[in-house]
Structure formats: structure tokens, C-alpha cells
ZAVEX-316497 format. One record per residue: residue number from 1; residue in one letter; x, y, z of N, C-alpha, C in turn. Coordinates in steps of 0.1 Angstrom, whole numbers, plus 5000, padded with zeros to 4 digits. Example, Ala and Ser with C-alpha at 12.3 -4.5 7.8 and 13.67 -1.06 7.14 Angstrom:
% residues 2
+-----+------+------+------+------+-------+-------+-------+------+------+------+
|  nr | rest | n_px | n_py | n_pz | ca_px | ca_py | ca_pz | c_px | c_py | c_pz |
+-----+------+------+------+------+-------+-------+-------+------+------+------+
|   1 |    A | 5132 | 4943 | 5078 |  5123 |  4955 |  5078 | 5132 | 4967 | 5078 |
|   2 |    S | 5128 | 4978 | 5071 |  5137 |  4989 |  5071 | 5129 | 5000 | 5079 |
+-----+------+------+------+------+-------+-------+-------+------+------+------+
% end
This chain:
% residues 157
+-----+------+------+------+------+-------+-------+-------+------+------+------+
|  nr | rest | n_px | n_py | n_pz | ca_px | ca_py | ca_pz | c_px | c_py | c_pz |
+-----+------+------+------+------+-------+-------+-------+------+------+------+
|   1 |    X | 1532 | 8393 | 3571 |  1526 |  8394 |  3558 | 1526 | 8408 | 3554 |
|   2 |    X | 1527 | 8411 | 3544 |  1533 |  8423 |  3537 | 1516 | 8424 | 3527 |
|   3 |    X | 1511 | 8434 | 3527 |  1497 |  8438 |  3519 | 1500 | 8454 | 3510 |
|   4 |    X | 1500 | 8455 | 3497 |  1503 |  8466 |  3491 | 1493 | 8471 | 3486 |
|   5 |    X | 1489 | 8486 | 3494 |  1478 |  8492 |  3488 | 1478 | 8502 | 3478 |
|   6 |    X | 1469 | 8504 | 3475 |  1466 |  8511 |  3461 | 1477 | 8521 | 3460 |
|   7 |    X | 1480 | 8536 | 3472 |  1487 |  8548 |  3468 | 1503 | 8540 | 3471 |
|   8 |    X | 1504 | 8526 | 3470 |  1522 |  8522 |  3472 | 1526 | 8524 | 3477 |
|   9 |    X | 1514 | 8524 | 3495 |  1522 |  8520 |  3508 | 1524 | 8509 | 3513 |
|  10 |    X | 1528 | 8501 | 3524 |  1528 |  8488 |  3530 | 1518 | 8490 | 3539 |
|  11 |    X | 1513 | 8477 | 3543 |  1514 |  8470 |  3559 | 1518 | 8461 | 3561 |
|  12 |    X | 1520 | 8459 | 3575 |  1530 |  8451 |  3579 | 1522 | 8443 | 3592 |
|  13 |    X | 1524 | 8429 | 3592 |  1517 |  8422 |  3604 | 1520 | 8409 | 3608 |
|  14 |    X | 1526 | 8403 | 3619 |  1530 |  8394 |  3620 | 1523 | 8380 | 3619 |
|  15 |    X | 1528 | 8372 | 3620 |  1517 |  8357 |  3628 | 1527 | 8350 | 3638 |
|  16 |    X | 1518 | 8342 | 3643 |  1522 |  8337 |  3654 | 1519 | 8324 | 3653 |
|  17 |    X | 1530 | 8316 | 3656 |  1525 |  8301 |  3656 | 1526 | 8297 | 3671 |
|  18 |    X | 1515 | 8293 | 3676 |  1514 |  8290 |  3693 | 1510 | 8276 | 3691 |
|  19 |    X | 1508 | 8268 | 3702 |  1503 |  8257 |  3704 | 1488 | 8259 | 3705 |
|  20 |    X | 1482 | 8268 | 3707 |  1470 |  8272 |  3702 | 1464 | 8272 | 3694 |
|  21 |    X | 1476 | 8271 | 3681 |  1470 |  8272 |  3667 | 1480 | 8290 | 3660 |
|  22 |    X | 1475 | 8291 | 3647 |  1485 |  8305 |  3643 | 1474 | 8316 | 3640 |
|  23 |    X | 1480 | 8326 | 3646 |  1474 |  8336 |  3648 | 1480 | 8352 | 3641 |
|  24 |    X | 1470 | 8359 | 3633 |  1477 |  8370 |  3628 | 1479 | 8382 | 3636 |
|  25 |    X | 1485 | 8390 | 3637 |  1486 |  8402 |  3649 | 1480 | 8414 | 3638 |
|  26 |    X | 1477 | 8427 | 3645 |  1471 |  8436 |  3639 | 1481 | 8441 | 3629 |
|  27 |    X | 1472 | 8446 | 3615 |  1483 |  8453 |  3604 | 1488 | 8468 | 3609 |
|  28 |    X | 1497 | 8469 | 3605 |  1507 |  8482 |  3607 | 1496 | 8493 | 3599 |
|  29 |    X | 1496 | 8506 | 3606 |  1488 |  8516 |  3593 | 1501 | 8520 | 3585 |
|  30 |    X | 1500 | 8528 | 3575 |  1501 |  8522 |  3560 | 1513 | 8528 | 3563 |
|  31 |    X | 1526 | 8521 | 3556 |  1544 |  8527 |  3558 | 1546 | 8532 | 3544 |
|  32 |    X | 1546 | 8545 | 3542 |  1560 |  8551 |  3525 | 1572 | 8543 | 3526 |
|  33 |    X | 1572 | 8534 | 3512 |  1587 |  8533 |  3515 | 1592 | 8541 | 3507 |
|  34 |    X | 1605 | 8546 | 3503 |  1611 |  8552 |  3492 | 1624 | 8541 | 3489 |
|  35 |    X | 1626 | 8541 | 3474 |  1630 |  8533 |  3470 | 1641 | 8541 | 3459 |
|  36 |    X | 1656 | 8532 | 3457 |  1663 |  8543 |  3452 | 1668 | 8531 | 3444 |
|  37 |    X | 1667 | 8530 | 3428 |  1669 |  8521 |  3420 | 1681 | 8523 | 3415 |
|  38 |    X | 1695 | 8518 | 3418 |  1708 |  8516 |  3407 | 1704 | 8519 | 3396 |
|  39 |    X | 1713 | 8530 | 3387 |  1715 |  8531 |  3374 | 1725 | 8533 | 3371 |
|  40 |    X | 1732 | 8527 | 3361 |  1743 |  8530 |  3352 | 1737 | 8544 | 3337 |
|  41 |    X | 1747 | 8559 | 3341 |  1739 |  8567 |  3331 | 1753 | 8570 | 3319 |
|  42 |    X | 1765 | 8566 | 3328 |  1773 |  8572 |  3313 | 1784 | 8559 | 3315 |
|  43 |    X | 1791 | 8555 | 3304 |  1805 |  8542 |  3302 | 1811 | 8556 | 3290 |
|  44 |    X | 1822 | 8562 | 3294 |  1827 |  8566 |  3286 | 1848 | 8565 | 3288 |
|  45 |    X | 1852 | 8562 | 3278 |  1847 |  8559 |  3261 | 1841 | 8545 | 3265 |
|  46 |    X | 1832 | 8538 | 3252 |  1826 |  8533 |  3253 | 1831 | 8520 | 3241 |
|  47 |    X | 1844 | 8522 | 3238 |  1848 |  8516 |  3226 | 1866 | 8514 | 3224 |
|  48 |    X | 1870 | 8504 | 3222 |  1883 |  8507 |  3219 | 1888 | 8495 | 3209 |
|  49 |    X | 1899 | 8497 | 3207 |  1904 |  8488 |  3196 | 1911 | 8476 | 3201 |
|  50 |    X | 1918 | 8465 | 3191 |  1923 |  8451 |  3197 | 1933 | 8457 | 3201 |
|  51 |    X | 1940 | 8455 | 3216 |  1954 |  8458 |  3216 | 1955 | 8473 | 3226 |
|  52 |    X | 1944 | 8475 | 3229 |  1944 |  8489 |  3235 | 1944 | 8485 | 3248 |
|  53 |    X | 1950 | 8494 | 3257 |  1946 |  8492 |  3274 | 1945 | 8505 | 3271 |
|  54 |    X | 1932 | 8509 | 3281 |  1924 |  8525 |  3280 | 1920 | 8524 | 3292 |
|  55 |    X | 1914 | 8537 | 3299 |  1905 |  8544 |  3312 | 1890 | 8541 | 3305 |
|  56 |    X | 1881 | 8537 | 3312 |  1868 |  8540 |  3311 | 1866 | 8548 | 3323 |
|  57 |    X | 1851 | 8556 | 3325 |  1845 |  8560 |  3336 | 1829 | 8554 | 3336 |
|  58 |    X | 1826 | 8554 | 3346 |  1816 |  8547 |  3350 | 1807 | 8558 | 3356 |
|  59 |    X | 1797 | 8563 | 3354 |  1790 |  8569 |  3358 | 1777 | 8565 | 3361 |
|  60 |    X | 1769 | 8562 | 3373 |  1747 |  8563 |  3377 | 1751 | 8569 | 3387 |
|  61 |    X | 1736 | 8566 | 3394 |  1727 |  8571 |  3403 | 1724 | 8557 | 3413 |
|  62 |    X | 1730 | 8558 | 3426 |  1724 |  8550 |  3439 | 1732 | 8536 | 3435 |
|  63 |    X | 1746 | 8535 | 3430 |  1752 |  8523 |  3425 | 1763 | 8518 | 3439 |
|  64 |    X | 1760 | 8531 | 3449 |  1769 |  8527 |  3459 | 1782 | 8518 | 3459 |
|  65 |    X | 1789 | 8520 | 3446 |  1804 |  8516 |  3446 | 1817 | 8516 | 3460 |
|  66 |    X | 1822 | 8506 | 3461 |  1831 |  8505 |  3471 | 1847 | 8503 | 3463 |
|  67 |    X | 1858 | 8511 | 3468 |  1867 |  8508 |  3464 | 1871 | 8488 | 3468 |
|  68 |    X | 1869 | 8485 | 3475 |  1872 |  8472 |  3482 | 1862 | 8456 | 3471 |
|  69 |    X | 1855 | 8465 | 3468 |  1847 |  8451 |  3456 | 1838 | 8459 | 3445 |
|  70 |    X | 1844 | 8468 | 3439 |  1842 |  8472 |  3427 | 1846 | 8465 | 3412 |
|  71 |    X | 1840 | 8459 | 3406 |  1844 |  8452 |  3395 | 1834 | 8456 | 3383 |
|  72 |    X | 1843 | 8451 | 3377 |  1835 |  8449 |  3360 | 1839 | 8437 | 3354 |
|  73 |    X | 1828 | 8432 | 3346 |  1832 |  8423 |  3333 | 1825 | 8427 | 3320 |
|  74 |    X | 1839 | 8426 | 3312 |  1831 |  8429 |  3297 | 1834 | 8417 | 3285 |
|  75 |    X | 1837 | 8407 | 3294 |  1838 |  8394 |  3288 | 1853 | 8388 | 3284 |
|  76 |    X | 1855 | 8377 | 3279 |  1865 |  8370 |  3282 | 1877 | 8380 | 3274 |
|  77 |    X | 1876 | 8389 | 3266 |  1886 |  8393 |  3258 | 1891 | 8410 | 3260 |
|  78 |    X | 1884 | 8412 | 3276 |  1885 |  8425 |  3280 | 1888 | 8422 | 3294 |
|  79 |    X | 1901 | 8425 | 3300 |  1904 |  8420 |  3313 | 1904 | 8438 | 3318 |
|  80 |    X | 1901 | 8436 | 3330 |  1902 |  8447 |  3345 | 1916 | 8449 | 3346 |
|  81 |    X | 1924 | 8458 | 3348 |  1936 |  8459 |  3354 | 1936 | 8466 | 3370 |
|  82 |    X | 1929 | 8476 | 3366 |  1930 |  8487 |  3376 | 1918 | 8493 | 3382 |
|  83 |    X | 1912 | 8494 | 3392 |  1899 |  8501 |  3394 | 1901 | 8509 | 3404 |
|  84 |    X | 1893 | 8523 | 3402 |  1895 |  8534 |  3413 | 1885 | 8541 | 3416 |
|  85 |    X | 1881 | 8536 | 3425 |  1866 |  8541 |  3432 | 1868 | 8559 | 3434 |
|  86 |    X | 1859 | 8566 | 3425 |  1861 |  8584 |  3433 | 1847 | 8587 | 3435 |
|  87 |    X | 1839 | 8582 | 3439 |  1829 |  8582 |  3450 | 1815 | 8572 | 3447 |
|  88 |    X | 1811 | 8572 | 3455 |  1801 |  8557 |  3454 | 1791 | 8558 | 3440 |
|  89 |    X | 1792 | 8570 | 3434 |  1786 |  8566 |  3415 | 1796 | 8564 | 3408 |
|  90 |    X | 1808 | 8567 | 3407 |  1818 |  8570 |  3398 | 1827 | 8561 | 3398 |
|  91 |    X | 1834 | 8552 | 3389 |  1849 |  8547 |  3387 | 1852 | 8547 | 3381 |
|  92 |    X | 1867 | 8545 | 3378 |  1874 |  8548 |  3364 | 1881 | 8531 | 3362 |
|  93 |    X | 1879 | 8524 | 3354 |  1883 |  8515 |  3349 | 1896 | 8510 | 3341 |
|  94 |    X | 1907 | 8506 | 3342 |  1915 |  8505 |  3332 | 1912 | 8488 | 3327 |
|  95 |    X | 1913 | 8493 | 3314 |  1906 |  8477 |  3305 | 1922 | 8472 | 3293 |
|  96 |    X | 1919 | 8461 | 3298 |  1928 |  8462 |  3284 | 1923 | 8447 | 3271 |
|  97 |    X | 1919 | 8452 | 3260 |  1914 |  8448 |  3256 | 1928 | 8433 | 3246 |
|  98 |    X | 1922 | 8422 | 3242 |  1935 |  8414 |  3236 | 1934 | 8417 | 3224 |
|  99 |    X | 1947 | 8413 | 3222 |  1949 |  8419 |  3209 | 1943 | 8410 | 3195 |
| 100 |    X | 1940 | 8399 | 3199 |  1926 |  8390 |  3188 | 1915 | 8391 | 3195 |
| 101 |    X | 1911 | 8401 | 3198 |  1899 |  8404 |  3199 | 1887 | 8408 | 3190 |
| 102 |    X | 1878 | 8398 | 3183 |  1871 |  8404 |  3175 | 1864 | 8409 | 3173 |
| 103 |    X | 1860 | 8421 | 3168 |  1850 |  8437 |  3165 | 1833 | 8433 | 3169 |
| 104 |    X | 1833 | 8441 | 3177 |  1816 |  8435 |  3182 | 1809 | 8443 | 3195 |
| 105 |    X | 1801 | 8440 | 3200 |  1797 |  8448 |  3212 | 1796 | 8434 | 3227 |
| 106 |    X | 1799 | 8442 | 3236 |  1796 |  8430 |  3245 | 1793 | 8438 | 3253 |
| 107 |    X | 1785 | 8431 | 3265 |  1774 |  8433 |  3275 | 1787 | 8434 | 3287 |
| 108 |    X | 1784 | 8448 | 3299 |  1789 |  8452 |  3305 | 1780 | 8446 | 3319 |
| 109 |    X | 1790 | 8440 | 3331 |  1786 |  8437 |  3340 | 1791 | 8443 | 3351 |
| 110 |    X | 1786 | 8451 | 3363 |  1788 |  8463 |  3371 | 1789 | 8452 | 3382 |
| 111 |    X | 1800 | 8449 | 3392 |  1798 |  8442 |  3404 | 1805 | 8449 | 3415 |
| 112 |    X | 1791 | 8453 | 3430 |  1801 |  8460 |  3440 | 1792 | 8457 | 3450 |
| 113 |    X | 1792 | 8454 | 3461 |  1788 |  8445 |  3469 | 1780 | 8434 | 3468 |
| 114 |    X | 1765 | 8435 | 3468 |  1756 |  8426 |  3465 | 1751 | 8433 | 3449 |
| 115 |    X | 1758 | 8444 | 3447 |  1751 |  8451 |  3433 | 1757 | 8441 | 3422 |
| 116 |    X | 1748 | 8439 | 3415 |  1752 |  8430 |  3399 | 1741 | 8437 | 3389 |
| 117 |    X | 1750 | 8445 | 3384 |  1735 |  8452 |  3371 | 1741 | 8453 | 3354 |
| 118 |    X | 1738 | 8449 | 3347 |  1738 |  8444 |  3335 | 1734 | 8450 | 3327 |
| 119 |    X | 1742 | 8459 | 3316 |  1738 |  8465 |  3306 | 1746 | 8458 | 3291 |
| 120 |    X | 1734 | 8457 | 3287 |  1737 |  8452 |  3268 | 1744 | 8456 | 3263 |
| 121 |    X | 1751 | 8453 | 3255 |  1754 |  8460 |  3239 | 1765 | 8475 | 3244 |
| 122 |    X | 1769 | 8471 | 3258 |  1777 |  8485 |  3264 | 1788 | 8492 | 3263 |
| 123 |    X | 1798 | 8485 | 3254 |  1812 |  8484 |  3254 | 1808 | 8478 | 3232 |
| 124 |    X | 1820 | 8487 | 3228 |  1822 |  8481 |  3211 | 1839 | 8479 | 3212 |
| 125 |    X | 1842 | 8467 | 3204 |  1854 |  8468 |  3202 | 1851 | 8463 | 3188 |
| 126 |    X | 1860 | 8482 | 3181 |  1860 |  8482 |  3169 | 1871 | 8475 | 3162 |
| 127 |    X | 1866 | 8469 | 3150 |  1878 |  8469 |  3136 | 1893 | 8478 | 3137 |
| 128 |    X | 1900 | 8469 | 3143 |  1916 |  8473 |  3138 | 1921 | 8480 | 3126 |
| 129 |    X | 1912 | 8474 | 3113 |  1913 |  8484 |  3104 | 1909 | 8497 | 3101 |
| 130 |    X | 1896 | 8502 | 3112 |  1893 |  8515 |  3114 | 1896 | 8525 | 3124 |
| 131 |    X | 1911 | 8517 | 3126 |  1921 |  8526 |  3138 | 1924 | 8536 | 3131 |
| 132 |    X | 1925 | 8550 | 3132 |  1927 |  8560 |  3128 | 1945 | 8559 | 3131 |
| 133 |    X | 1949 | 8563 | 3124 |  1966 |  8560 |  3119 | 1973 | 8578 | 3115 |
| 134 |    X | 1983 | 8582 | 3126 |  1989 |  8593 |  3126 | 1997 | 8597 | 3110 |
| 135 |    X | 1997 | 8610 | 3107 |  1994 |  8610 |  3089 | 2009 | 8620 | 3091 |
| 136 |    X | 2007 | 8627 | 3098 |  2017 |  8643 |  3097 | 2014 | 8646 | 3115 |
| 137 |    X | 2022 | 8660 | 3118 |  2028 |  8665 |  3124 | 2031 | 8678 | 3125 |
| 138 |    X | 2026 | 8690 | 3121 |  2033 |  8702 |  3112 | 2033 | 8715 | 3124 |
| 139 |    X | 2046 | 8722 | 3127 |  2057 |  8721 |  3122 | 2063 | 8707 | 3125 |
| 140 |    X | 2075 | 8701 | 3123 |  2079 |  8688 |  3125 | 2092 | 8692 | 3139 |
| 141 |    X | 2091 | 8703 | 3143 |  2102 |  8709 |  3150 | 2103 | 8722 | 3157 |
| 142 |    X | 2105 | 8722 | 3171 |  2100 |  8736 |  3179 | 2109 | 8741 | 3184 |
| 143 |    X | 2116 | 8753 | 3185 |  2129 |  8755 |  3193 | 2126 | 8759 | 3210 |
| 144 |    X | 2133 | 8752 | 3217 |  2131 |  8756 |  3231 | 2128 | 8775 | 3234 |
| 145 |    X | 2113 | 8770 | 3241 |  2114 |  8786 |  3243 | 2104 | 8795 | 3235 |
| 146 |    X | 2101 | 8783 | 3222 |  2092 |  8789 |  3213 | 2080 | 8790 | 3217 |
| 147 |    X | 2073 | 8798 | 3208 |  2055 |  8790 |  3213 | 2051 | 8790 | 3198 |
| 148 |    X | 2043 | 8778 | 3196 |  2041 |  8774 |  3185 | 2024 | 8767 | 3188 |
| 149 |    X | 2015 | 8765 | 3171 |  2005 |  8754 |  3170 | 2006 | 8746 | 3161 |
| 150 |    X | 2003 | 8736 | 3169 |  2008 |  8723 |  3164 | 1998 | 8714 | 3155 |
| 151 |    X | 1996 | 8713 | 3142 |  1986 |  8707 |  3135 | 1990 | 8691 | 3134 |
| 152 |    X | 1980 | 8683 | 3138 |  1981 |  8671 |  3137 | 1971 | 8664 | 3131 |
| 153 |    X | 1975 | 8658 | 3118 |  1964 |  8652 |  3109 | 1968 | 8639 | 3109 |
| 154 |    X | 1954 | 8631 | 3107 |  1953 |  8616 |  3112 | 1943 | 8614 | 3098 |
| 155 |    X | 1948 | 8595 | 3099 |  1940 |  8595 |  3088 | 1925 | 8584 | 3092 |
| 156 |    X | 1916 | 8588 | 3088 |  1902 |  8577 |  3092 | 1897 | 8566 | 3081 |
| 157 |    X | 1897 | 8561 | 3081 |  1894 |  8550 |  3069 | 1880 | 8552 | 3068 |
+-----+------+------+------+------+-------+-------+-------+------+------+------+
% end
């Protein structure tokens, strides 16, 4: 039996089932546990468009990621391709999102051993029509050897 005292230590004490009858054994004096809670602190980028395959990174704290059962789901219209564990907080995701996929947010699901942790609203897959669309180029031409800067204007709806 497990008893939790006031300052958020345990005790600990067995029972005994005998033919005697059951019996409780003495409580344990009081155990610290420390406790280290999974967090998910960064999903960057956090958004892409219908039709994209992109990198996410996955960034918390105590998520103990394994290359061997590291997963995500971000729902039926955002498949996994690729996952690369670079240390037990961190992965980089490759997503690729379908191309009728409709503009919205959908809830991100972290899976890596017994870990399953769930964040809302974590992932946006924006409007096709607010895909920023390449405008110019300028210069349009560099000669080997040059050194040049390159202005590139895009247009944002």
C-alpha cells in the first residue's frame, strides 16, 4: 500500500495474505521520488501546404525517443516517410502531406516506446491558394567565376 504525505513523499508497506488471516508489514520511512514529465517544446515548421513533402523537427524534454519505434501521426492526410532519431529529445520528421488535403489544424501524436503524448491543434495545413508563388529572379544570369547578389521576390497573397 502506497500512502502520500503531505511534503510528496511515499511509503511503502506490504501485506501478507497467510492462512492466518492478512497482515500489513511496517511502512517504509518516507521515499523522494523525482519525477521527470515528457514534453513536447518545439514542432518546427509547424505548417505546410497540399502537396508538400517537408522536414519537421521535434523538439521536449524527458521524451526518450528511440530510433527503432519513433513515430508520429498527424492524421489520415499526412503520412511519415522518414524518421531520424538525433538524440532521445530530438527528430526530424519527413511528412508528406496529400495533395487534397484540406486547410485546417490537426492534432499531433508523438509515439516511442510506451510514450504516446498528444498535442492539439499542432500541425496547420494551409490554403493552396496562400502558397507564396516565385515572382522574379534578378540578375536572371551569373557568369562562372562571378560573385554576385541574388534578389529573389515572391509573391504572398
Amino acid at each position: 500500500m502506497t500512502a502520500r504525505d503531505a511534503n510528496d513523499s511515499f511509503r511503502v508497506s506490504a501485506h501478507f495474505d497467510t492462512e492466518a488471516g492478512e497482515f500489513e508489514g511496517d511502512s517504509t520511512s518516507s521515499l523522494q521520488v523525482d519525477i521527470a514529465i515528457p514534453e513536447i517544446t518545439t514542432l518546427v515548421p509547424d505548417h505546410g501546404w497540399p502537396g508538400d513533402e517537408l522536414r519537421t523537427t521535434i523538439r521536449g524534454e524527458y521524451l526518450l525517443l528511440a530510433q527503432s519505434d519513433a513515430d508520429l501521426d498527424l492524421g489520415p492526410d499526412i503520412t511519415v516517410i522518414d524518421v531520424e532519431v538525433l538524440d532521445v529529445d530530438t527528430a526530424i520528421f519527413t511528412l508528406e502531406i496529400s495533395a487534397d488535403s484540406a486547410p485546417g489544424t490537426h492534432d499531433l501524436t508523438l509515439f516511442s516506446g510506451p510514450l504516446e503524448m498528444v498535442m492539439e491543434d499542432a500541425f496547420e495545413v494551409l490554403a493552396d491558394s496562400d502558397r507564396p508563388g516565385l515572382v522574379a529572379v534578378t540578375p536572371d544570369a551569373v557568369e562562372q567565376g562571378e560573385s554576385a547578389t541574388l534578389c529573389i521576390e515572391l509573391d504572398t497573397p
